[in-house]
C-alpha positions as CSV (number, residue, x, y, z in Angstrom):
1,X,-2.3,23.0,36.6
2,X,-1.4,22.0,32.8
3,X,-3.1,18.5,31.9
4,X,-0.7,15.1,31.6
5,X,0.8,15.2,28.1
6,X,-0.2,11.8,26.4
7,X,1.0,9.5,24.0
8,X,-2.2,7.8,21.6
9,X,-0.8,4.7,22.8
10,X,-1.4,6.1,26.6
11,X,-4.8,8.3,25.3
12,X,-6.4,4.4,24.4
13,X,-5.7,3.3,27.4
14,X,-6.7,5.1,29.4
15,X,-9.9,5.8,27.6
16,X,-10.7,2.2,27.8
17,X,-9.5,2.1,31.3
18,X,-12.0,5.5,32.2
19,X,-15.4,3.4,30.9
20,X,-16.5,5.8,29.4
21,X,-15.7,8.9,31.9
22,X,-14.2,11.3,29.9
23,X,-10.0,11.8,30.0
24,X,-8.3,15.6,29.8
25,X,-5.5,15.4,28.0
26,X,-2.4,16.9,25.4
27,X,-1.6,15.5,22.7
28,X,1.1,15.9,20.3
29,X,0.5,14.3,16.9
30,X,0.5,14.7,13.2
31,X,-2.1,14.7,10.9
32,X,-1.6,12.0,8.5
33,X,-5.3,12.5,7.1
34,X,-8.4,14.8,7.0
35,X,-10.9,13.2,4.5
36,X,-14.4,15.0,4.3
37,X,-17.2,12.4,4.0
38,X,-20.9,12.0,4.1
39,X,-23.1,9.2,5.0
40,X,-25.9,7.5,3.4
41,X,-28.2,10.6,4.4
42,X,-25.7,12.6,3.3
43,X,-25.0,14.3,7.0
44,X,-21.5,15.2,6.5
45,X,-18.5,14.2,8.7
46,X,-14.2,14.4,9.0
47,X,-12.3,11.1,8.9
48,X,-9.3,12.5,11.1
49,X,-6.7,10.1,11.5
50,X,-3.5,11.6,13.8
51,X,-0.6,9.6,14.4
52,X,2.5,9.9,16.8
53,X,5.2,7.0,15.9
54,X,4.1,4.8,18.6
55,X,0.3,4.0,17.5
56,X,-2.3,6.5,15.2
57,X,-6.0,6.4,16.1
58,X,-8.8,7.8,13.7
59,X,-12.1,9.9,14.9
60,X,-15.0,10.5,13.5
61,X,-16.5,14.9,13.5
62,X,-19.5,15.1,12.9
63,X,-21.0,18.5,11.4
64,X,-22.4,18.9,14.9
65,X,-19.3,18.7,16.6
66,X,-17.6,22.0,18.1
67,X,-14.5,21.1,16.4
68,X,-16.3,20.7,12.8
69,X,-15.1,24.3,11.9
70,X,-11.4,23.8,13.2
71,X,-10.8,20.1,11.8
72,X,-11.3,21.8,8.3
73,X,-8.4,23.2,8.6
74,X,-6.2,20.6,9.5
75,X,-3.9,19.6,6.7
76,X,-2.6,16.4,6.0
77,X,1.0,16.1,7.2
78,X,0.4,18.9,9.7
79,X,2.2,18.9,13.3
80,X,-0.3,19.6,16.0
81,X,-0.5,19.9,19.7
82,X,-4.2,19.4,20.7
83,X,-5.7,19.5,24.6
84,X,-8.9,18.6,24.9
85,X,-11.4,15.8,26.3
86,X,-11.8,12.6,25.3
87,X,-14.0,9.4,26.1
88,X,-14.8,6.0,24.9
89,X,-17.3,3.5,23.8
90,X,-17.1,0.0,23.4
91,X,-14.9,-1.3,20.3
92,X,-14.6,2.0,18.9
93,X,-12.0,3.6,20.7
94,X,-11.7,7.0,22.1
95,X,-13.5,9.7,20.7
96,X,-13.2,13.9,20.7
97,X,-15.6,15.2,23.1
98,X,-13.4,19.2,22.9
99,X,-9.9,19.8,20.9
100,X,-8.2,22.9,20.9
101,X,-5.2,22.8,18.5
102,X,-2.0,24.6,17.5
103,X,0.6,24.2,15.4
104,X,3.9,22.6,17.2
105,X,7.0,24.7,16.9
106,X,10.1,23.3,14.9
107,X,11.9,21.7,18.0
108,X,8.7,20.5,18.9
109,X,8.0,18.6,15.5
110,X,11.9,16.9,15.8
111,X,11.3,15.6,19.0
112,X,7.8,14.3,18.5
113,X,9.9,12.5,15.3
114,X,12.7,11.3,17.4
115,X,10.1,9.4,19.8
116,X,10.0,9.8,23.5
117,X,13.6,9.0,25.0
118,X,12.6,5.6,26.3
119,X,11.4,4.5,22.8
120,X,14.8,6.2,21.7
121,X,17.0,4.4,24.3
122,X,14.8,0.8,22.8
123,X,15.5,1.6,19.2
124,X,19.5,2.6,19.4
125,X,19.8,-0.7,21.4
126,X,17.8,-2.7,19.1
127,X,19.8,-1.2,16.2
128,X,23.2,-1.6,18.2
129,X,22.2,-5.6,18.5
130,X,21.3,-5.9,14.9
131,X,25.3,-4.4,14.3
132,X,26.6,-7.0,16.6
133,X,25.1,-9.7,15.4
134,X,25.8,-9.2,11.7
135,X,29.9,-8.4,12.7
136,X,29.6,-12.1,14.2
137,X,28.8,-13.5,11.1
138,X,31.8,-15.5,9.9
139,X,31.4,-15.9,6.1
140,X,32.8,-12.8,5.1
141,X,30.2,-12.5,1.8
142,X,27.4,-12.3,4.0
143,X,29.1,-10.4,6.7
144,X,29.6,-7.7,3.6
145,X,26.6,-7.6,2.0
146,X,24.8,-7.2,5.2
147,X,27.4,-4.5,6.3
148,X,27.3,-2.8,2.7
149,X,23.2,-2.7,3.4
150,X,23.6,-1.0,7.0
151,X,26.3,1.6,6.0
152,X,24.2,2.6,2.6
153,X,20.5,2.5,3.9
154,X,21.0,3.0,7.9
155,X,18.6,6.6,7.9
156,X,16.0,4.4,5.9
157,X,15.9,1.3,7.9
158,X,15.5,3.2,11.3
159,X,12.3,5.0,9.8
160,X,11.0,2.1,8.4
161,X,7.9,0.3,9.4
162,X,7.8,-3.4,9.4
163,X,4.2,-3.7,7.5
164,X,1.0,-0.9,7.1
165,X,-1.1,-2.6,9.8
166,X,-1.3,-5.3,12.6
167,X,2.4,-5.7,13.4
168,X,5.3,-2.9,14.4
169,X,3.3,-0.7,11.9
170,X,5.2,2.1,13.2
171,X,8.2,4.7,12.2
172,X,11.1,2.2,13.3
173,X,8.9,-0.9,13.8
174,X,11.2,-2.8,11.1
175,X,14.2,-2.0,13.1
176,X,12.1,-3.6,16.3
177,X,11.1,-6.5,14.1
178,X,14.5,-7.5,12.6
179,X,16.4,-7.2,16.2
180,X,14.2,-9.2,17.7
181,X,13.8,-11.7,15.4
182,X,18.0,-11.7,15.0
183,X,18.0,-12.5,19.3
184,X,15.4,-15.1,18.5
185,X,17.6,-16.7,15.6
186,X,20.6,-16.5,17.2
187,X,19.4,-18.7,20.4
188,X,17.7,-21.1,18.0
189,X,21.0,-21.9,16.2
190,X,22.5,-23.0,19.5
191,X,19.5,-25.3,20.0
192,X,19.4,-26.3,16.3
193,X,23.6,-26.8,15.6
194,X,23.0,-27.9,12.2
195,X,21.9,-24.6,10.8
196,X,23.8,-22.2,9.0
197,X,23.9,-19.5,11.4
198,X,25.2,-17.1,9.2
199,X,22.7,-17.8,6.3
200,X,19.9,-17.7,9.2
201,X,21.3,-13.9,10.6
202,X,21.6,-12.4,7.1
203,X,18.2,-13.8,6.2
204,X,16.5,-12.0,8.9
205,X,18.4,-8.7,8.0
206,X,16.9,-8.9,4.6
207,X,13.9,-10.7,4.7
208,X,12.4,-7.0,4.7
209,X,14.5,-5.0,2.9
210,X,12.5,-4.4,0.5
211,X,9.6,-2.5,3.2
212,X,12.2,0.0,3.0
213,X,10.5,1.2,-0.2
214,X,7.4,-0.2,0.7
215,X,6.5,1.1,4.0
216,X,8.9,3.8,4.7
217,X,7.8,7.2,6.0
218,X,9.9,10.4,4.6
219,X,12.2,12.3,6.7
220,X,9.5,14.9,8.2
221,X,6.6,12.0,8.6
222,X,4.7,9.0,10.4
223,X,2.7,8.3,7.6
224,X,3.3,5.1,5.5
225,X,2.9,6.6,2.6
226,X,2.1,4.4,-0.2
227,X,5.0,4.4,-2.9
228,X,4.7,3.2,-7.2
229,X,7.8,0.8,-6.5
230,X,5.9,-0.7,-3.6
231,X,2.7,-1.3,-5.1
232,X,4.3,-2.5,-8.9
233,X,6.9,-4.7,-7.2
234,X,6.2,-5.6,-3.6
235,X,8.7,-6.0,-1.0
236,X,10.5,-9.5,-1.9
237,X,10.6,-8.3,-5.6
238,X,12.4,-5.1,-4.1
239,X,14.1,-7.0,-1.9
240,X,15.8,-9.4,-4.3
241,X,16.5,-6.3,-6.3
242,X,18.5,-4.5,-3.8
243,X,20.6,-8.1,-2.5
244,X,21.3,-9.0,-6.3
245,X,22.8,-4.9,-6.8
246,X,24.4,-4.9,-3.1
247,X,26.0,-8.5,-4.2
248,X,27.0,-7.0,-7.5
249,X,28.2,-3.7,-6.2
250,X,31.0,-6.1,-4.1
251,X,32.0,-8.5,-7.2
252,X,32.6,-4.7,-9.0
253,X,34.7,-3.4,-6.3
254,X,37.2,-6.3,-6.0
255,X,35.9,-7.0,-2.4
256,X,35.3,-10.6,-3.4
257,X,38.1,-11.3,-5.4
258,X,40.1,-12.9,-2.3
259,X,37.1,-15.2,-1.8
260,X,36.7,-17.0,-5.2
261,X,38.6,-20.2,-4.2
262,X,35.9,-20.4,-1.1
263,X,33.3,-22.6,-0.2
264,X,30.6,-23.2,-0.9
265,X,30.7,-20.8,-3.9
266,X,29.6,-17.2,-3.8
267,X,27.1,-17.6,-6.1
268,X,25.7,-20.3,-4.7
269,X,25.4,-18.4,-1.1
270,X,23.8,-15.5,-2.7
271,X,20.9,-18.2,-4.2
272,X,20.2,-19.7,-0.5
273,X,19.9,-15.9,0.7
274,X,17.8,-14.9,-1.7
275,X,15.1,-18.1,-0.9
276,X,15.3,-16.7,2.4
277,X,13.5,-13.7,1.2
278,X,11.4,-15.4,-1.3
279,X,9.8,-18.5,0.7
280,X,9.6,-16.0,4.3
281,X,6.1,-15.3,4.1
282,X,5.8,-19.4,3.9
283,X,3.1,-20.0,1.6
284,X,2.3,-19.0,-2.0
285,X,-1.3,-18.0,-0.9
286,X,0.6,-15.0,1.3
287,X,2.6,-13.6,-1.4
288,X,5.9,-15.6,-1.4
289,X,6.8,-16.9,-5.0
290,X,8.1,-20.1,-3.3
291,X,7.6,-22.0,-0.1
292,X,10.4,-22.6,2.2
293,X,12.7,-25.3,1.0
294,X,15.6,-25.5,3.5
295,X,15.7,-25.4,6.9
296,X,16.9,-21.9,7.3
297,X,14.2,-20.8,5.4
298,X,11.7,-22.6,7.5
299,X,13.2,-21.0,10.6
300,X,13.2,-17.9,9.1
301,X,9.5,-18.4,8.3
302,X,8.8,-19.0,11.7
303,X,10.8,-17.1,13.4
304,X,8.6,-14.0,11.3
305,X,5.8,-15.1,12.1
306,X,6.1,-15.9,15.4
307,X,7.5,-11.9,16.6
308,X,4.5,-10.8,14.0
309,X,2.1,-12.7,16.2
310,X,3.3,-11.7,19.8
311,X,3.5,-8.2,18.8
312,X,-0.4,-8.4,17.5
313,X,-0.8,-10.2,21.1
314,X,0.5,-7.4,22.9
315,X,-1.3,-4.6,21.2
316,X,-4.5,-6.4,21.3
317,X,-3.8,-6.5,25.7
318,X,-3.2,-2.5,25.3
319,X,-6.3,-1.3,23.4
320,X,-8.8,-4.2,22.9
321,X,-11.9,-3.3,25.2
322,X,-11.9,-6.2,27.8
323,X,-14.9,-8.8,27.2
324,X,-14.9,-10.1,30.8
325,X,-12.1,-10.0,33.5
326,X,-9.2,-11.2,31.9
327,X,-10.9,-11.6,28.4
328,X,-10.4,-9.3,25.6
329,X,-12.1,-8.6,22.6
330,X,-11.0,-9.9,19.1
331,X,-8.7,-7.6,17.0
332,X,-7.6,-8.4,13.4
333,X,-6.1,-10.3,12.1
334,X,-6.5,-12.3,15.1
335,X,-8.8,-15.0,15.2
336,X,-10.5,-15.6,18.6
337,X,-10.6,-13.3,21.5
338,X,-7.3,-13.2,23.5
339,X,-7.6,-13.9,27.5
340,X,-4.3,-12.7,29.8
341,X,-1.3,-14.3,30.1
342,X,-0.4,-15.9,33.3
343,X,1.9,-14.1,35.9
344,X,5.2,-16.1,36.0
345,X,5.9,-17.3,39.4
346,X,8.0,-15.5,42.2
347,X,8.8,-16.8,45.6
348,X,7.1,-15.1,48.2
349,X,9.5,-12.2,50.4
């Protein structure tokens, strides 16, 4: 009987679930690194870090390890199916007890790059919602910018990740991110009338943008790989650059030309978008070049930070080792350990 094929989401937990009993499983992953190390006594060691599109997990081989000889082998960017046992200790999450690897075959590596069907079925809804909601914008500058950005960059945005670590850090986590911070804005604006709706929906679309040259994994690839633009410029920097070209791009074409006599002005629309992506992050200290000024941009602020911080929630319930019953441990950048939510109520059958 074949061992249960495992996701590394489902590998760490299980592994903390097992308490330290060892879990059989396969594994299909690629390797997004294979560094060769030493420590202090200079014993020597593989930093193996494998990653799947759903989480990545790194392990330690020692030169004592049975899969020393084999790990050497494994080339960054590599496709690999590997069955073997695994088991965990404490904080530091599971570890290779045996692997025995091969290389995946072609239709092997596209599905393991599509994602499993359920995480398939999540994203093409999430991106479906993220269409709808931009088509219901009414001021038809924003509604074209925003549909100018989907039609030109669609491939990119659905690989991107939404940052390198702690939140939707993931091939497609930026897609995630954005649709649920649109479902989030677009209930707030009911509750809060007085907001421009259609300045609040656009700002969430683009917010980002710029993480699609910042944190965007190539075609055949999980890994975040770090890019010159990225590091020089930053997201908002790239992301100011790509509104001001998309914005141009429509003035060029004649798209805007029926809207000059409009209000408020184009130009001025395009500023209060643009603040959205400069003042997001909220404070100067985190990187934005302005804090938040109106109150879309404060929203917007919020609204980030908020999906940001219940996504870090839910991974630290998956993996964290548990502290007590109920408790969890403290996982960056977190500040306290986390304790479960409480069960809503249902009425007894």
């Amino acid at each position: 009987m074949s061992e249960p094929r495992l996701s590394l989401a489902e590998l760490k937990t299980q592994v903390a679930a097992a308490g330290g009993a060892p879990v059989v499983a396969i594994l299909h992953a690629q390797v997004l690194a294979r560094t060769a190390r030493a420590t202090r006594e200079q014993k020597p060691y593989f930093d193996l870090e494998l990653g799947d599109g759903g989480a990545h997990l790194r392990f330690k081989i020692w030169s004592n390890h049975p899969f020393y000889s084999a790990c050497a082998s494994l080339e960054p960017g590599k496709f690999i199916e590997g069955e073997g046992e695994f088991a965990g200790h404490g904080t530091y999450g599971p570890e290779i007890r045996s692997l025995r690897c091969r290389e995946l075959t072609d239709d092997e590596r596209e599905e393991l790059l599509l994602g499993s069907p359920e995480r398939r079925v999540r994203l093409d809804h999430d991106f479906a919602d993220i269409v709808r909601l931009m088509e219901s914008i009414a001021d038809p500058r924003l509604r074209a910018v925003g549909g100018l950005f989907l039609e030109r960059f669609e491939d990119r945005f659905r690989r991107a990740a939404a940052a390198r670590s702690y939140h939707h850090a993931r091939r497609g986590g930026l897609v995630e991110h954005v649709a649920q911070m649109m479902r989030a804005a677009d209930v707030l604006c009911v509750v809060y009338a007085q907001l421009n709706r259609d300045l609040v929906i656009s700002g969430v679309l683009f917010h980002d943008c710029g993480k699609l040259w910042e944190c965007c994994p190539s075609e055949q690839a999980f890994a975040i790989e770090r890019t010159e633009s990225g590091e020089l410029l930053g997201h908002i920097n790239i992301g100011f650059e790509l509104v001001n070209r998309l914005w141009s791009d429509l003035r060029e074409n004649g798209t805007f030309t029926p809207w000059q006599a409009l209000t408020p002005k184009s130009d001025l629309v395009r500023q209060h978008l643009l603040h959205l992506i400069a003042s997001h992050h909220g404070e100067m200290q985190f990187g934005s070049p302005v804090v938040p000024k109106t109150p879309e941009a404060m929203l917007l602020h919020y609204i980030d930070n908020l999906d940001a911080r219940l996504e870090m929630l839910s991974g630290a319930y998956a993996s964290a080792p548990e502290l007590a019953p109920g408790i969890f441990d403290r996982v960056a950048p977190l500040t306290s350990p986390v304790v479960q939510p409480l069960p809503s109520w249902r009425a007894e059958v």
